[in-house]
C-alpha positions as CSV (number, residue, x, y, z in Angstrom):
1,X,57.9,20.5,-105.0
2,X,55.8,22.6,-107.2
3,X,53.8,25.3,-105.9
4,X,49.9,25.2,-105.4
5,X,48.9,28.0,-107.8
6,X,51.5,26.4,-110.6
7,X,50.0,22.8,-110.1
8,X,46.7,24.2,-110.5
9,X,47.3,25.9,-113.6
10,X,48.9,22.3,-114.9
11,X,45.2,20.9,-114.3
12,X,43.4,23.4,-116.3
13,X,45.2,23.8,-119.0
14,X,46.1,19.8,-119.8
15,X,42.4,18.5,-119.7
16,X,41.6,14.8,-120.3
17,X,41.9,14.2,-124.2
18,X,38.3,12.1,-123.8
19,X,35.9,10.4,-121.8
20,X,37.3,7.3,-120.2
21,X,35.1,4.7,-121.1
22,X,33.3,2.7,-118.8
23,X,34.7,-1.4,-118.7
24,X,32.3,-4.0,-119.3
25,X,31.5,-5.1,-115.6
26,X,30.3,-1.6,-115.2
27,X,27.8,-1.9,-116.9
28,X,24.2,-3.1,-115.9
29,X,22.8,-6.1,-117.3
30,X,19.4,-3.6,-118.8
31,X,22.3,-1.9,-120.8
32,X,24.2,-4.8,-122.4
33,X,21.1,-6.7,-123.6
34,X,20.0,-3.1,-125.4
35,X,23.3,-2.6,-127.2
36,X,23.0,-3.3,-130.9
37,X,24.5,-7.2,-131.5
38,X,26.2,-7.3,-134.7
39,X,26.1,-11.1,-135.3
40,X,24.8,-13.9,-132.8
41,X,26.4,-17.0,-133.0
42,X,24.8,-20.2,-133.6
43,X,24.0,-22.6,-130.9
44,X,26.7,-25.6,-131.7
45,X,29.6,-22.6,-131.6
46,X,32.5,-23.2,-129.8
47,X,34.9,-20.0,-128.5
């Protein structure tokens, strides 16, 4: 068990080391189709 003011203390002085970031179903559909595409594939590609 560790006491209350101790644990509290452990929060504040260990913050996050960055912003989580958010996955890709988070994201609306307005926000993917205004990101930057780097290359478009042509129509015949396969994956």
């Amino acid at each position: 068990y560790i006491p209350e003011d101790i644990l509290k203390n452990l929060v504040e002085e260990l913050p996050q080391p960055r912003k989580i970031p958010k996955r890709l179903d988070e994201y609306t559909q307005e926000e993917i189709d205004a990101f930057p595409r780097l290359w478009t594939p042509p129509e015949d590609y396969r994956l």
